[in-house]
Backbone as XML, in Angstrom:
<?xml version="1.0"?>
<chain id="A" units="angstrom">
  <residue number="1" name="UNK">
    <atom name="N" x="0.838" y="-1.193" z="0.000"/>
    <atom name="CA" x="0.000" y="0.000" z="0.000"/>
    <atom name="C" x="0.873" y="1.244" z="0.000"/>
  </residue>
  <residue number="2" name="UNK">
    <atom name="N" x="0.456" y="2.136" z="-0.890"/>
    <atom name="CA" x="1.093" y="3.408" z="-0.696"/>
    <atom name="C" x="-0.046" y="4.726" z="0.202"/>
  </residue>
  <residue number="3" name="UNK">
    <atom name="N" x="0.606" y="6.084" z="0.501"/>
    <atom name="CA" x="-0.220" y="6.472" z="0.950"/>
    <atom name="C" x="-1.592" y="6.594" z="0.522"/>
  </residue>
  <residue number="4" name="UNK">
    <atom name="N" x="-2.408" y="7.323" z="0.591"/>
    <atom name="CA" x="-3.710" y="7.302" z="0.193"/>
    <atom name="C" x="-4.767" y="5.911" z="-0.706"/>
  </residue>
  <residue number="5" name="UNK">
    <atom name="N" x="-3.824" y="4.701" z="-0.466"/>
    <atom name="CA" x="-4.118" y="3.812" z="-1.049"/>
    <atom name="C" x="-5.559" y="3.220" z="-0.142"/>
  </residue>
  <residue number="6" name="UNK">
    <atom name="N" x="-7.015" y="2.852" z="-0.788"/>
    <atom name="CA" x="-8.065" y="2.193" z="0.206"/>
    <atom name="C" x="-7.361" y="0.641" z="0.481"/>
  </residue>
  <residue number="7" name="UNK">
    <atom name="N" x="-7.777" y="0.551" z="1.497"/>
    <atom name="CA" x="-7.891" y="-0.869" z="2.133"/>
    <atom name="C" x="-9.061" y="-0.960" z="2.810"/>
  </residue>
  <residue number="8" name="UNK">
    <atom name="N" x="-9.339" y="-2.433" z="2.413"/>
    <atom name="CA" x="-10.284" y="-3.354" z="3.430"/>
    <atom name="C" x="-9.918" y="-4.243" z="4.102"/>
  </residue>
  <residue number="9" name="UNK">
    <atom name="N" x="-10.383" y="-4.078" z="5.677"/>
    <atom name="CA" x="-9.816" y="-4.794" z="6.649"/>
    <atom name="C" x="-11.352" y="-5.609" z="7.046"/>
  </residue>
  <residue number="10" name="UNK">
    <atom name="N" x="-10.777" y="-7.192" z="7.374"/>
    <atom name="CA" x="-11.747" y="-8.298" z="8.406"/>
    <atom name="C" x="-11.154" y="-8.466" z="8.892"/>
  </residue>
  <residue number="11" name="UNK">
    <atom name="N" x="-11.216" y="-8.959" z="10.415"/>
    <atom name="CA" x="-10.486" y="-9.317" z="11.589"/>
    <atom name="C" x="-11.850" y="-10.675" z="12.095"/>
  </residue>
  <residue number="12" name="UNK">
    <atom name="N" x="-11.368" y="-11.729" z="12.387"/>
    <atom name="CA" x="-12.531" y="-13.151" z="12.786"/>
    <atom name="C" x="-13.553" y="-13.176" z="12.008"/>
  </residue>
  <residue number="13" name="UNK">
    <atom name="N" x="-14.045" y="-13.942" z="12.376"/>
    <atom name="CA" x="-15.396" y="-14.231" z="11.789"/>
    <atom name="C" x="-15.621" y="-15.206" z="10.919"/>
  </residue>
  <residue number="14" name="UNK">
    <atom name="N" x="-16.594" y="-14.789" z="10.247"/>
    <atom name="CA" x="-16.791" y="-15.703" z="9.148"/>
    <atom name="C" x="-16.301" y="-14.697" z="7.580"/>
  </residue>
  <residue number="15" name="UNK">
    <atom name="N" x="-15.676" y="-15.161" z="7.464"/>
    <atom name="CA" x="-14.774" y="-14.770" z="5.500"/>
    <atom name="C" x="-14.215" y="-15.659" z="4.873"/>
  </residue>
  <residue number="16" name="UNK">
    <atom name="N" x="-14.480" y="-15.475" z="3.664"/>
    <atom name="CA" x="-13.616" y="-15.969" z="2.693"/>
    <atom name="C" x="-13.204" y="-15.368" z="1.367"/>
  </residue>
  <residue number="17" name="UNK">
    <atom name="N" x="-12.533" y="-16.141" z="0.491"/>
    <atom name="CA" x="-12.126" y="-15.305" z="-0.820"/>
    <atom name="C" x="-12.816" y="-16.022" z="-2.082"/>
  </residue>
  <residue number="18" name="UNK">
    <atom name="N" x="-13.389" y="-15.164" z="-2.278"/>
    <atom name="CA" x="-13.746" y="-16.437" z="-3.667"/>
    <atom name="C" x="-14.318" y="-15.245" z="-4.581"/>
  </residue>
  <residue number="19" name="UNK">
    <atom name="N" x="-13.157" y="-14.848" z="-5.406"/>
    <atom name="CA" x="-13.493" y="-13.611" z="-6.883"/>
    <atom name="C" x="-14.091" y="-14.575" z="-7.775"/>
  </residue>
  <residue number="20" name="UNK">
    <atom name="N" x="-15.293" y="-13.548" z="-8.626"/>
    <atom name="CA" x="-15.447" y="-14.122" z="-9.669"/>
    <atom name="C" x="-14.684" y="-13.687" z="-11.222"/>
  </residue>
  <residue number="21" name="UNK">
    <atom name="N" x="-15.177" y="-14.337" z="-12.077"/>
    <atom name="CA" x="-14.616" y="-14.126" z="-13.858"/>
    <atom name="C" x="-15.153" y="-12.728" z="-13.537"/>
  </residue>
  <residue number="22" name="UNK">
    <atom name="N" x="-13.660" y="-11.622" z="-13.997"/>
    <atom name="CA" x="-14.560" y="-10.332" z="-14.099"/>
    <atom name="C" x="-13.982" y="-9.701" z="-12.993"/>
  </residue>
  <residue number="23" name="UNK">
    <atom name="N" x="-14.104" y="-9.932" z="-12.051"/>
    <atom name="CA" x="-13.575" y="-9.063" z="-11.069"/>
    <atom name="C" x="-12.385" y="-8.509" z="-11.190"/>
  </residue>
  <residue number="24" name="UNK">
    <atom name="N" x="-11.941" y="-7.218" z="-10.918"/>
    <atom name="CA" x="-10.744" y="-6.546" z="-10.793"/>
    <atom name="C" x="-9.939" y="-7.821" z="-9.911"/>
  </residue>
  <residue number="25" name="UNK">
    <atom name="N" x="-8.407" y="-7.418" z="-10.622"/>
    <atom name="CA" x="-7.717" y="-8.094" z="-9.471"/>
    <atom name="C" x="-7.014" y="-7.584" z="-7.686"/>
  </residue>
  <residue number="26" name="UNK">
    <atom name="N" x="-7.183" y="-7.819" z="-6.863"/>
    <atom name="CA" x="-6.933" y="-7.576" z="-5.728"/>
    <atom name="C" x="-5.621" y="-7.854" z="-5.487"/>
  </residue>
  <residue number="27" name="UNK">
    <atom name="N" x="-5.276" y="-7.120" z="-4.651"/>
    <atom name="CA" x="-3.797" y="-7.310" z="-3.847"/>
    <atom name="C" x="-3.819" y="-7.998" z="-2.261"/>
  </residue>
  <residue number="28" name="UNK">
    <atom name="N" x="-4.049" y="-8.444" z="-1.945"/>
    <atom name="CA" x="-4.129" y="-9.204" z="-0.342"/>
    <atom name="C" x="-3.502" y="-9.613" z="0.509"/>
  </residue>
  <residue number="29" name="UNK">
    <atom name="N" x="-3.347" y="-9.214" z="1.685"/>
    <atom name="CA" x="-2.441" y="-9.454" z="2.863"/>
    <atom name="C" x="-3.136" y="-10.475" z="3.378"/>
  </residue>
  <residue number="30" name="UNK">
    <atom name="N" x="-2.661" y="-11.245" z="4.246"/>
    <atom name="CA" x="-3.276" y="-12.263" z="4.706"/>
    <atom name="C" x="-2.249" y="-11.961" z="6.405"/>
  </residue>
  <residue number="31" name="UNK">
    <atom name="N" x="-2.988" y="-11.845" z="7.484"/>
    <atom name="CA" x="-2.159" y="-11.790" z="8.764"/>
    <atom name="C" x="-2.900" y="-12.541" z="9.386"/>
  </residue>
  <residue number="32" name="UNK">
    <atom name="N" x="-1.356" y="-13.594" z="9.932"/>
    <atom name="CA" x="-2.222" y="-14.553" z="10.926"/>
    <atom name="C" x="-1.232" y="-14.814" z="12.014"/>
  </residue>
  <residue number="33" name="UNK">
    <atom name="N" x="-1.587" y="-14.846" z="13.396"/>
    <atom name="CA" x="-0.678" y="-15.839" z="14.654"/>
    <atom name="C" x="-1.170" y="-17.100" z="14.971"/>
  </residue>
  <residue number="34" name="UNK">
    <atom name="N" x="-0.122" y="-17.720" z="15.374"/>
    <atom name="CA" x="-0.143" y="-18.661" z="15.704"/>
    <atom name="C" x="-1.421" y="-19.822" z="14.764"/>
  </residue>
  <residue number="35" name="UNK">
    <atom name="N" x="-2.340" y="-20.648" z="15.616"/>
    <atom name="CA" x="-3.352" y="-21.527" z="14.771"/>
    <atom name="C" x="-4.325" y="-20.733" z="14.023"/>
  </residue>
  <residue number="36" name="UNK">
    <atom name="N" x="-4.517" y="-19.326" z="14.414"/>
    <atom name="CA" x="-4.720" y="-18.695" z="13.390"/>
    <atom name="C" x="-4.737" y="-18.152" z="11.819"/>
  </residue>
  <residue number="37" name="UNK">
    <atom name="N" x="-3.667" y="-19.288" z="11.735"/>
    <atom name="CA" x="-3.126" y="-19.504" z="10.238"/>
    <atom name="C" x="-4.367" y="-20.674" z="9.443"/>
  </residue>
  <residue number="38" name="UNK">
    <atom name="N" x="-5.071" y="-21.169" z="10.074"/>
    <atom name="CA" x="-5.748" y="-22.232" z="9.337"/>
    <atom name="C" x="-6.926" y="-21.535" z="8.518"/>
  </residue>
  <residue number="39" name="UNK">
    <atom name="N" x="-7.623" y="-20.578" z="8.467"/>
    <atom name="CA" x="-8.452" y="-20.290" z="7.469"/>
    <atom name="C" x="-8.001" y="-19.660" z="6.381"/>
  </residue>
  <residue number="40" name="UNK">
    <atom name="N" x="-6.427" y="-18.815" z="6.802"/>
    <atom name="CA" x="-5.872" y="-18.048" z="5.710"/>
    <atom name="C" x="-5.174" y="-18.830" z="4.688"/>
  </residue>
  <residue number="41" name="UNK">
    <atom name="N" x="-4.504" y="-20.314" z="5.090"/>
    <atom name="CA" x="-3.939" y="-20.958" z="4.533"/>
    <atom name="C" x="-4.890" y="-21.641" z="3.336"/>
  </residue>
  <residue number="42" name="UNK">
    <atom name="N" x="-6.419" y="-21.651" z="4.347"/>
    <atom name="CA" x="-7.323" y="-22.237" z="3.110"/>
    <atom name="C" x="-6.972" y="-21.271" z="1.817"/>
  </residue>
  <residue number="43" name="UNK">
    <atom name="N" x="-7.727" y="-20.201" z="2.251"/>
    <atom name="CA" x="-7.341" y="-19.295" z="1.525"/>
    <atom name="C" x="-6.431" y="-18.918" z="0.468"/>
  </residue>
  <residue number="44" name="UNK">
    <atom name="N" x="-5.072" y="-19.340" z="1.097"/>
    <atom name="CA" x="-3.722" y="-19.207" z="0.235"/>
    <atom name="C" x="-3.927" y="-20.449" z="-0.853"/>
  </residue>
  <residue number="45" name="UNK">
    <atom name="N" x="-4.132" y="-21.580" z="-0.377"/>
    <atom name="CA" x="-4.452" y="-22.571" z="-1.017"/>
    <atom name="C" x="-5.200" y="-22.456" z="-2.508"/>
  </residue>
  <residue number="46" name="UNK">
    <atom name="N" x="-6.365" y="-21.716" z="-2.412"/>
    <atom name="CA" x="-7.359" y="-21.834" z="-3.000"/>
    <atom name="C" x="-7.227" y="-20.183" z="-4.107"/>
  </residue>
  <residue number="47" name="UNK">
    <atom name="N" x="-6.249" y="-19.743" z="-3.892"/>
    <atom name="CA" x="-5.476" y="-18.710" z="-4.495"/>
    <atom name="C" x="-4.639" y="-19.301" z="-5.443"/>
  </residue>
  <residue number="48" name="UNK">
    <atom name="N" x="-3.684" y="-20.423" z="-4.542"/>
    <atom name="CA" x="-3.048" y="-21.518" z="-5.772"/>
    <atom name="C" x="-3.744" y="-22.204" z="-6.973"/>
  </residue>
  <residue number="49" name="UNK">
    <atom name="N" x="-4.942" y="-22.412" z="-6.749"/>
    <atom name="CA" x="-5.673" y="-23.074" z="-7.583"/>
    <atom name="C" x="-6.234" y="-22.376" z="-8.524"/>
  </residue>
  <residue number="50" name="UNK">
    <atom name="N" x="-6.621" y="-20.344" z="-7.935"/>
    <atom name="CA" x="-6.881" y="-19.839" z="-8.831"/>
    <atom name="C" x="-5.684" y="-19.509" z="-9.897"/>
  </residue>
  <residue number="51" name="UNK">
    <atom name="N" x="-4.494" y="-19.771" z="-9.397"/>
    <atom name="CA" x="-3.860" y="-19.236" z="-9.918"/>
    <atom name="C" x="-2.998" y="-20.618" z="-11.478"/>
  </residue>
  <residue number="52" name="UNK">
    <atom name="N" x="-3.314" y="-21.517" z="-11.143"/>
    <atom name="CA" x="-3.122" y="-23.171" z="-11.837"/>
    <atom name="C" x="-4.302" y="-22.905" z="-12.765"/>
  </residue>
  <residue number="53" name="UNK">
    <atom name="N" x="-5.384" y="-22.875" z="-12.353"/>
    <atom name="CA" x="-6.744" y="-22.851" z="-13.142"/>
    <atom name="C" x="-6.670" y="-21.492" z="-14.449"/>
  </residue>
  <residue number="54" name="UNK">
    <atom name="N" x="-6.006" y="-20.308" z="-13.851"/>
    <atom name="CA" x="-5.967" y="-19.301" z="-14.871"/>
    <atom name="C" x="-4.712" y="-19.258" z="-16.175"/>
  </residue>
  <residue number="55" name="UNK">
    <atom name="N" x="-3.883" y="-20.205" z="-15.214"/>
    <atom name="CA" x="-2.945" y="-20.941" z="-16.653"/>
    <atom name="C" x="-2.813" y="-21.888" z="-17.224"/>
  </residue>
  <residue number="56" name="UNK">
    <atom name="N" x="-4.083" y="-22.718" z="-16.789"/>
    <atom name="CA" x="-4.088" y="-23.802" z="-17.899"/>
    <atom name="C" x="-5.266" y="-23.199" z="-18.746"/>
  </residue>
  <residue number="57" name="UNK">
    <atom name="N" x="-6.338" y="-22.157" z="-18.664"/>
    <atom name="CA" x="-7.209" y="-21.398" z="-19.187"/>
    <atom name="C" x="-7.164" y="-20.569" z="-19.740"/>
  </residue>
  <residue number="58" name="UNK">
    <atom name="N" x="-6.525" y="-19.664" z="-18.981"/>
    <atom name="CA" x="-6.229" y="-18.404" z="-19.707"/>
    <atom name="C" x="-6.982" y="-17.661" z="-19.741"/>
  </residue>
  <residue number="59" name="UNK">
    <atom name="N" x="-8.039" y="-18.239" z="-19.416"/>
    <atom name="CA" x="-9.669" y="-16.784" z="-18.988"/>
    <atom name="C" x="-10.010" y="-16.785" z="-17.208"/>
  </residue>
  <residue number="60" name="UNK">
    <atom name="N" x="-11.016" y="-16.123" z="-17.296"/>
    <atom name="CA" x="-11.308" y="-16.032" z="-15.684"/>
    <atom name="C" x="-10.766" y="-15.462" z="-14.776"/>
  </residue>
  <residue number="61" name="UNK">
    <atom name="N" x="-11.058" y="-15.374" z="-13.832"/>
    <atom name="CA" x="-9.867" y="-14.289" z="-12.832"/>
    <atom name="C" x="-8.991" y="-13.626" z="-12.922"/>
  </residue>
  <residue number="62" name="UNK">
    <atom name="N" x="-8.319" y="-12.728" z="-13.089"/>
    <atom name="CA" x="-7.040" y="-11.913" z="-13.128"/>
    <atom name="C" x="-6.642" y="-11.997" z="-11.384"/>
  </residue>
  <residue number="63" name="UNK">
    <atom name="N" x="-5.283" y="-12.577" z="-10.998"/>
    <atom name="CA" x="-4.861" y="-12.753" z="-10.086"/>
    <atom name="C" x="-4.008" y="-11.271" z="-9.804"/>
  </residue>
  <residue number="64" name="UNK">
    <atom name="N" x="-3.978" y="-10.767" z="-8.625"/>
    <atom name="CA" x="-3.148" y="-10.410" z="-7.953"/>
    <atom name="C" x="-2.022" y="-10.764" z="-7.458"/>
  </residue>
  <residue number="65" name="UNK">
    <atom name="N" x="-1.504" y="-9.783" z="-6.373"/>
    <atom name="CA" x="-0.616" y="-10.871" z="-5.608"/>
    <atom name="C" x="-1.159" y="-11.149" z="-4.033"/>
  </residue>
  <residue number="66" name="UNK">
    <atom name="N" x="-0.438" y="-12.015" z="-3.382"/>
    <atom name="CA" x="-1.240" y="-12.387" z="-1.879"/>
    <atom name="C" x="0.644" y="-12.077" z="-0.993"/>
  </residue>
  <residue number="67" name="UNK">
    <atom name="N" x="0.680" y="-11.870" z="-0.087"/>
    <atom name="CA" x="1.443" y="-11.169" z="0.832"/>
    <atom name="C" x="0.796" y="-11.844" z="2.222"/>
  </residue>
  <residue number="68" name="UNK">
    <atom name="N" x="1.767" y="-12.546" z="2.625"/>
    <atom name="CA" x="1.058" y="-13.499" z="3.920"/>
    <atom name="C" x="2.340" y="-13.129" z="5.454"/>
  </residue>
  <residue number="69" name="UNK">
    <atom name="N" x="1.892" y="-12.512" z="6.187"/>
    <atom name="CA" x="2.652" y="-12.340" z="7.245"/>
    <atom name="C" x="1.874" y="-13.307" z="8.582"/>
  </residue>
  <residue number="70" name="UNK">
    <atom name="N" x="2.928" y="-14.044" z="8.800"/>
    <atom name="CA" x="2.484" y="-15.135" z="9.564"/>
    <atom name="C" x="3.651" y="-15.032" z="11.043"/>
  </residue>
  <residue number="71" name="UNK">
    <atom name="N" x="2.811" y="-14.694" z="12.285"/>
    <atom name="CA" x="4.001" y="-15.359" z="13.166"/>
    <atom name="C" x="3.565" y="-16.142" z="14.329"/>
  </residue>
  <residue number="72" name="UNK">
    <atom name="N" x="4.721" y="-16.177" z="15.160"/>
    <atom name="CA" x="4.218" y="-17.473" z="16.081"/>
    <atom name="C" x="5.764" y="-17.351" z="17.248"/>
  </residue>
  <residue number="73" name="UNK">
    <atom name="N" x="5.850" y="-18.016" z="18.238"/>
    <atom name="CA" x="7.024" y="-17.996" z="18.953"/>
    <atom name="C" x="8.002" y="-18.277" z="18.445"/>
  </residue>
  <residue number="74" name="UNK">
    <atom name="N" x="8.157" y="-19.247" z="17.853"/>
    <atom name="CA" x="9.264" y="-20.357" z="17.331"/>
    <atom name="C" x="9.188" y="-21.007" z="16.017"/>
  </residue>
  <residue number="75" name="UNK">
    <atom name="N" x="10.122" y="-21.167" z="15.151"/>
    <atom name="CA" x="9.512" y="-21.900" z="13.715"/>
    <atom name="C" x="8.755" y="-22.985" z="13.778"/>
  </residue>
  <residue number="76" name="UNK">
    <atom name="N" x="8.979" y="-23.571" z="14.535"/>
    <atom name="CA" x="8.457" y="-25.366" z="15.599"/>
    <atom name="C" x="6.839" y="-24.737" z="15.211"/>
  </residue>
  <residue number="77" name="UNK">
    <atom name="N" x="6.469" y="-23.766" z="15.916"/>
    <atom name="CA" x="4.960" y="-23.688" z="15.683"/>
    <atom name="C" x="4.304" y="-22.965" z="14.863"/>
  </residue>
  <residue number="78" name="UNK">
    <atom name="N" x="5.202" y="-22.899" z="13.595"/>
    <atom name="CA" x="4.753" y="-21.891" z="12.119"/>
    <atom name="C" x="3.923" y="-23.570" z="11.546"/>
  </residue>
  <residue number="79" name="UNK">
    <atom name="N" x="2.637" y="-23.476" z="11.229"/>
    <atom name="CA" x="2.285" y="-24.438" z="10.691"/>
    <atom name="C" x="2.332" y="-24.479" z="9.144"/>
  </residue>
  <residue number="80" name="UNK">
    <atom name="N" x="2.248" y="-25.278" z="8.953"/>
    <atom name="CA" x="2.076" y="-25.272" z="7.081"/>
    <atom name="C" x="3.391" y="-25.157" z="6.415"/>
  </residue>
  <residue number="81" name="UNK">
    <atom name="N" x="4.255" y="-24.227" z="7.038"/>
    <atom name="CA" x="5.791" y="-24.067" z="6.934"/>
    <atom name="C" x="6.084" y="-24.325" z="5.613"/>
  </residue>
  <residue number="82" name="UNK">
    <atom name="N" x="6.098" y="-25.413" z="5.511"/>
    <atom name="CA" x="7.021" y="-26.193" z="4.143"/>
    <atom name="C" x="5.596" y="-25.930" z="3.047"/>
  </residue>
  <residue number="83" name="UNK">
    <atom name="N" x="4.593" y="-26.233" z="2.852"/>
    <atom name="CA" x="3.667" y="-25.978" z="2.003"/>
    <atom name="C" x="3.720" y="-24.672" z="1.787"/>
  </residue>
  <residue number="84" name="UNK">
    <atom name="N" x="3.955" y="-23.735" z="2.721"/>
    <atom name="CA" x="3.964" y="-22.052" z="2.759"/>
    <atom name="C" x="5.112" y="-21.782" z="1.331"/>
  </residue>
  <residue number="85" name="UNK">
    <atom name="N" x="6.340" y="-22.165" z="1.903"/>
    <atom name="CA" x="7.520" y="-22.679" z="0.957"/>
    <atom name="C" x="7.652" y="-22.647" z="-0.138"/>
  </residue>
  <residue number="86" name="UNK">
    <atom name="N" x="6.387" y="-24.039" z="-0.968"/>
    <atom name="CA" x="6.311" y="-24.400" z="-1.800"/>
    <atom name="C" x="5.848" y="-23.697" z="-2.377"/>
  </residue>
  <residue number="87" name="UNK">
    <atom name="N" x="4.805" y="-22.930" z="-1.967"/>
    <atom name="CA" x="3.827" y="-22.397" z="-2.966"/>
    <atom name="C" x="4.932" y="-20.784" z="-2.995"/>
  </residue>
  <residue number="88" name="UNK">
    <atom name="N" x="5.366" y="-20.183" z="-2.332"/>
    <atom name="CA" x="6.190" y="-19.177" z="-2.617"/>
    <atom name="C" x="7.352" y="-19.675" z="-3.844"/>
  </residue>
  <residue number="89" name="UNK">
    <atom name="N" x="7.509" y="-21.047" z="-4.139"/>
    <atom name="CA" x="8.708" y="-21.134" z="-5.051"/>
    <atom name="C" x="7.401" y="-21.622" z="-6.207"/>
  </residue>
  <residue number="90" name="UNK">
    <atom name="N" x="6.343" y="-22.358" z="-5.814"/>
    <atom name="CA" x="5.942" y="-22.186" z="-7.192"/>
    <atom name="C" x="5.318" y="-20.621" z="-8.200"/>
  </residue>
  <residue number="91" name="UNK">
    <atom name="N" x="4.793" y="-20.315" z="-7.217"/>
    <atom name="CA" x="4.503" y="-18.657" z="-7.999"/>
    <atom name="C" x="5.131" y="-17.937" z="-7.749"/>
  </residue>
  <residue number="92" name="UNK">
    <atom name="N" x="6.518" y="-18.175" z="-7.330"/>
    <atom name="CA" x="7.667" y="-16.507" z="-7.179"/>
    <atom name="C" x="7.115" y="-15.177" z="-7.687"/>
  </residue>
  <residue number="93" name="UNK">
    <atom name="N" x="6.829" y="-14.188" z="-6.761"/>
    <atom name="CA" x="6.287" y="-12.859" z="-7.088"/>
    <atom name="C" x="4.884" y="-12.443" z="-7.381"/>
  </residue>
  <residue number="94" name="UNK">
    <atom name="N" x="4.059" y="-13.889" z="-6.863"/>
    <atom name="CA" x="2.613" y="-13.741" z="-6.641"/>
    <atom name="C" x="2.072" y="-14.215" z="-5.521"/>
  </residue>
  <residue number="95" name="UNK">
    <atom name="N" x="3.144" y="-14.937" z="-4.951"/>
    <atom name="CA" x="2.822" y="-15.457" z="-3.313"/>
    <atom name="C" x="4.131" y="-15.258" z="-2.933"/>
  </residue>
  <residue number="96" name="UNK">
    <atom name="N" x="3.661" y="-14.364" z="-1.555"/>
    <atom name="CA" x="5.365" y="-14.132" z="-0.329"/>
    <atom name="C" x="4.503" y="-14.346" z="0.349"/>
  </residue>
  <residue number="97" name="UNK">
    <atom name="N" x="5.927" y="-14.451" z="1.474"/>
    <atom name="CA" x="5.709" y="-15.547" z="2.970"/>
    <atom name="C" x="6.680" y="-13.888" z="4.121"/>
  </residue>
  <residue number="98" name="UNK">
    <atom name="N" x="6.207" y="-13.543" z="5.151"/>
    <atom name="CA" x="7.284" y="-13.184" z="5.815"/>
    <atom name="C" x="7.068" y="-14.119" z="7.055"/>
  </residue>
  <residue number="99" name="UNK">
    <atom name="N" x="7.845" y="-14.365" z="8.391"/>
    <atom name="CA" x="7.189" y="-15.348" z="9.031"/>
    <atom name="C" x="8.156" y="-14.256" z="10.422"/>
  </residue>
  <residue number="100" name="UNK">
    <atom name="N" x="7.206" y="-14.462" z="11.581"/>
    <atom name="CA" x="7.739" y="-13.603" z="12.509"/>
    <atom name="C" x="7.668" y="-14.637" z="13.584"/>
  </residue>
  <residue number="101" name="UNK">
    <atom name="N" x="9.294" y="-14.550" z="14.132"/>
    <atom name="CA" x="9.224" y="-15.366" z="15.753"/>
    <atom name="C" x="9.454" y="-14.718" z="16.548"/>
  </residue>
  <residue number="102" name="UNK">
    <atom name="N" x="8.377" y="-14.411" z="17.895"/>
    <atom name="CA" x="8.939" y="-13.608" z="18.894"/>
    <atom name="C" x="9.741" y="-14.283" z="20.121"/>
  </residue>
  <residue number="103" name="UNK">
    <atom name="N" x="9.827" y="-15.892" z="20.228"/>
    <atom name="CA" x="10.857" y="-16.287" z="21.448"/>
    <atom name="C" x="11.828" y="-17.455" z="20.639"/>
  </residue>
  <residue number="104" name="UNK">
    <atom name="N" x="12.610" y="-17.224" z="20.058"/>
    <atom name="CA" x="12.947" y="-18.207" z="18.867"/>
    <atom name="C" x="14.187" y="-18.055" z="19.912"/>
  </residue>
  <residue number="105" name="UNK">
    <atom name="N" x="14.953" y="-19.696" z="20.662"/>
    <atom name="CA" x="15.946" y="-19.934" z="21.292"/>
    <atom name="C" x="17.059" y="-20.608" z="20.114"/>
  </residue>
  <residue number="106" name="UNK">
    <atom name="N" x="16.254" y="-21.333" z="19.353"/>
    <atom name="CA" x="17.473" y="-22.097" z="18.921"/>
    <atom name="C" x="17.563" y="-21.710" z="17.419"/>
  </residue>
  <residue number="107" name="UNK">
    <atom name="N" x="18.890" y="-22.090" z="16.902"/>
    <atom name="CA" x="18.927" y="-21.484" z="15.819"/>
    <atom name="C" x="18.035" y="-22.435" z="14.398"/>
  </residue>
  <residue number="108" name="UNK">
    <atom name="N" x="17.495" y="-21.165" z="13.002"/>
    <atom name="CA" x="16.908" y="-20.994" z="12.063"/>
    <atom name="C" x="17.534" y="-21.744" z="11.116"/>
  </residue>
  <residue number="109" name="UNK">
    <atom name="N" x="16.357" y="-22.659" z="10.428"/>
    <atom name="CA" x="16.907" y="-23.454" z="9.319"/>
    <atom name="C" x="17.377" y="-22.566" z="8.694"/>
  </residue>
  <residue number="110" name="UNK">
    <atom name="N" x="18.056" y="-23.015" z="7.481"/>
    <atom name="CA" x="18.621" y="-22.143" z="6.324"/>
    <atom name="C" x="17.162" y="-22.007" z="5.182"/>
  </residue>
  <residue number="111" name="UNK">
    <atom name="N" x="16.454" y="-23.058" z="5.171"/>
    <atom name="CA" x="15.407" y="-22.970" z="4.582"/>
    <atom name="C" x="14.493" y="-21.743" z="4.935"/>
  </residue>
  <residue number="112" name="UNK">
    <atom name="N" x="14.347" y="-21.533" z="6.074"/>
    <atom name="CA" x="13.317" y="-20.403" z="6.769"/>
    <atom name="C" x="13.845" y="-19.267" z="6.732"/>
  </residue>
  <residue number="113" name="UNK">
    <atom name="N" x="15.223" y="-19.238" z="6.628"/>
    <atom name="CA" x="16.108" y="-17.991" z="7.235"/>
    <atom name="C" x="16.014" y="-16.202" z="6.710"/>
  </residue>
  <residue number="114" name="UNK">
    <atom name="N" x="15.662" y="-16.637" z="4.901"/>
    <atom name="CA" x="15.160" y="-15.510" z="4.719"/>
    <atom name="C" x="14.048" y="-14.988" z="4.928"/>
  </residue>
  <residue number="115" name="UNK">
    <atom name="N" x="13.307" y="-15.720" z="5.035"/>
    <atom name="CA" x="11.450" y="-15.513" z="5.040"/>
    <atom name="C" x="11.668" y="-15.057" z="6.719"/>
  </residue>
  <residue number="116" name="UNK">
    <atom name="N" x="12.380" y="-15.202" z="7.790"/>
    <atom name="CA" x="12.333" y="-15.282" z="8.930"/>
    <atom name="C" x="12.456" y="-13.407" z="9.582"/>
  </residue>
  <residue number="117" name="UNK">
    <atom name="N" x="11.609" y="-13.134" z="10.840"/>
    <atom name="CA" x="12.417" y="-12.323" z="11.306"/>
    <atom name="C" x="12.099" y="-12.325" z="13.111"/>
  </residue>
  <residue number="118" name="UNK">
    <atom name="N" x="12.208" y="-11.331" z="13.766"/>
    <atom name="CA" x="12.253" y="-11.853" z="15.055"/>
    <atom name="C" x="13.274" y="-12.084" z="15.930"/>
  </residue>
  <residue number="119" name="UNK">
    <atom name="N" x="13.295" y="-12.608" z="16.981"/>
    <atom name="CA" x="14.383" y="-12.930" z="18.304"/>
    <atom name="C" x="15.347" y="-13.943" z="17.561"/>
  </residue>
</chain>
């Protein structure tokens, strides 16, 4: 977001994402702690699919990008982790990961290390 840029914010509840053919494309943050990550991940998920589905098609949705800031104490309890991963190396520059640890004792895979920030 730059200044004067609109945003729409949900915080709980009940949401989901589901654009139709046609819709402008969106830009989306996704913030989650801790098990809080499980509806956004649907989410991220189902972003992947829009995003598989619009290149084997070539019509329908115009994707954005999704921007997922996820944290938690320790990498130990970043869930999804490695799926998070994957899908950042399969769509490089349409899905990022940042991942925040606030009591992280022991040291950071090399795998996590850039995506990582925190103690």
């Amino acid at each position: 977001c730059t200044p004067g840029s609109e945003v729409a914010l949900r915080v709980g509840g009940d949401f989901f994402f589901d654009p139709q053919p046609g819709d402008s494309p969106v830009e989306l943050v996704l913030i989650a702690g801790g098990v809080g990550i499980n509806p956004l991940f649907s989410i991220l998920l189902h972003i992947a699919d829009l995003h598989g589905y619009q290149e084997g098609k070539g019509n329908g949705y115009k994707l954005g990008t999704v921007k997922l800031y996820y944290s938690a104490k320790n990498t130990s309890e970043l869930l999804f982790k490695k799926s998070i991963l994957g899908l950042m190396n399969a769509f490089p520059g349409k899905v990022t990961c940042r991942f925040h640890v606030t009591q992280q004792s022991s040291q950071i895979c090399k795998e996590l290390q850039p995506h990582v920030t925190g103690k």
